[in-house]
TORVO-727783 format. One record per residue (C-alpha): x, y, z; chain; residue number from 1; residue in three letters. Coordinates in Angstrom, 3 decimals. Layout:
// residues N
REC      east     north        up  chaine  num  residu
REC         X         Y         Z       A  NUM     ALA
...
// end
This chain:
// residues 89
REC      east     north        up  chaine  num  residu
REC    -3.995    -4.083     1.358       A    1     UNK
REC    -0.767    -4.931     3.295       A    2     UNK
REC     1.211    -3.855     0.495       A    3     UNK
REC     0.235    -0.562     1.386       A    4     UNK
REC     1.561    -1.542     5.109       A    5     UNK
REC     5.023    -2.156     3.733       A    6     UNK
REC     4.606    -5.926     3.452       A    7     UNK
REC     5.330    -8.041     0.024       A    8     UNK
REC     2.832   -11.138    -0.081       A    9     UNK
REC     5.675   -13.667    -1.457       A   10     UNK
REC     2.844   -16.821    -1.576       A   11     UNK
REC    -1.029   -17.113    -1.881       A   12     UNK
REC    -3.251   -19.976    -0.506       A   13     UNK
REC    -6.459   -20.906     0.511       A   14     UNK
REC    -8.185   -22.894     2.682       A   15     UNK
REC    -8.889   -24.609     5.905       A   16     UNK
REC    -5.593   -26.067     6.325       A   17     UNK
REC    -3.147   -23.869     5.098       A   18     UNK
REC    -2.961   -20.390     5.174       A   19     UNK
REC    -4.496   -17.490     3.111       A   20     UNK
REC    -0.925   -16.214     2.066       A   21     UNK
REC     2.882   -15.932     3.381       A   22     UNK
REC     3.847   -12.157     3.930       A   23     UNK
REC     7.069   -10.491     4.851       A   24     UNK
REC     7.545    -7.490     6.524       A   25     UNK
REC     9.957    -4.718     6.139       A   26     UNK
REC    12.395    -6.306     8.426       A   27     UNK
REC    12.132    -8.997     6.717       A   28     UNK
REC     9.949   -11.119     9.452       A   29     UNK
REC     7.784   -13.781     7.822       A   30     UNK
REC     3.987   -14.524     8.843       A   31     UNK
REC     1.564   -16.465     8.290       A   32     UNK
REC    -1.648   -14.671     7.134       A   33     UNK
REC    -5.531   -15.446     7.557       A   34     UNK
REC    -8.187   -13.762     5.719       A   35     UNK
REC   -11.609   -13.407     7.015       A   36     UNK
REC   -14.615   -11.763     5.224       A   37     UNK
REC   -17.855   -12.861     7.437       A   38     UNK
REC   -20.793   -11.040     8.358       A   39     UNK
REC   -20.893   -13.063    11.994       A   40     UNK
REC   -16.878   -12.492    13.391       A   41     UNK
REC   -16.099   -14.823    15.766       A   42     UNK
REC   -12.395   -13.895    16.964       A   43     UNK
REC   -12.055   -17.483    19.024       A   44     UNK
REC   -12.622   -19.538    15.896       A   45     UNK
REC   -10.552   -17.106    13.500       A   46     UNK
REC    -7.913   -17.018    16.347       A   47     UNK
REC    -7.602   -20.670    16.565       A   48     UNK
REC    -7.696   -21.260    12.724       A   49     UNK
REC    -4.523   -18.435    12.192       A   50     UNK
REC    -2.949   -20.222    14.981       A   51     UNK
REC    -2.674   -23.670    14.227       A   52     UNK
REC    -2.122   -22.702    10.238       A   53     UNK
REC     1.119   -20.773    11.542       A   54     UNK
REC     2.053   -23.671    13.717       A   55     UNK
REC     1.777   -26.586    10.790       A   56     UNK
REC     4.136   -24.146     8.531       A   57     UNK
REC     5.919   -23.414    11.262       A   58     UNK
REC     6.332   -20.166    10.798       A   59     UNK
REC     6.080   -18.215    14.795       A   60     UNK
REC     4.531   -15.175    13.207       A   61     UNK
REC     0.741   -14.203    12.414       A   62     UNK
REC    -1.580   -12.167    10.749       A   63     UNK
REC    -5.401   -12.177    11.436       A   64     UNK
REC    -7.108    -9.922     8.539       A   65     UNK
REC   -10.518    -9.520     9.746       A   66     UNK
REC   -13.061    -7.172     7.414       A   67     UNK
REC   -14.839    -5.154     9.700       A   68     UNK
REC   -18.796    -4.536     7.904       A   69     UNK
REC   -19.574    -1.374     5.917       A   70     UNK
REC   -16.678    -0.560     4.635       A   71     UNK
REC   -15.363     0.501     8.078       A   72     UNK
REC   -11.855    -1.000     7.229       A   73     UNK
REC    -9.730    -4.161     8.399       A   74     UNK
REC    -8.993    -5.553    12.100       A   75     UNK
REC    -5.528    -6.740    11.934       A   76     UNK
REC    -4.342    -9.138    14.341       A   77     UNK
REC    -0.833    -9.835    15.163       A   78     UNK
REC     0.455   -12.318    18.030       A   79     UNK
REC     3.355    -9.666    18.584       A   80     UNK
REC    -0.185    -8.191    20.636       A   81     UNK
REC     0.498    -4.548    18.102       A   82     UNK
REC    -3.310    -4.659    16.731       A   83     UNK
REC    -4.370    -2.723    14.719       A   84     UNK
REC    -7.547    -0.971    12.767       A   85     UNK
REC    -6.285    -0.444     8.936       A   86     UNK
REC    -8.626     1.708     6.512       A   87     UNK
REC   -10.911    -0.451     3.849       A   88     UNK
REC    -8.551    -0.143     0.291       A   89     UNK
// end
């Protein structure tokens, strides 16, 4: 889905203590990228997760992918504060 947001996933994870995968942007800014698929979202817990995963690679950027239910596409979280709702893919 974020290649399709001009982003190249460059490593995949998984996991409580790392995160899902590293992406890079088209400027070439690396983040650190979570990956949540729930039925309950619960943005605190997801925020805190994304957070601390970024921290430990040290890496300053982040990515929250949250699914939103029924297909109605993807919150994306970034701690630039540009959010963002992306269509399912």
């Amino acid at each position: 889905m974020l290649e399709s947001l001009n982003y190249t996933v460059i490593e995949a994870n998984s996991g409580k203590l790392s995160e899902d995968f590293i992406a890079i942007d088209q400027k070439s800014v690396t983040y650190s990228v979570e990956v949540k698929n729930h039925k309950t979202i619960n943005i605190q817990s997801f925020l805190k997760q994304t957070k601390e995963q970024a921290e430990r690679r040290k890496i300053k950027k982040w990515l929250l992918l949250i699914r939103l239910g029924n297909g109605y596409g993807w919150l994306i979280l970034k701690n630039d504060k540009s959010s963002f709702i992306a269509n399912s893919m």
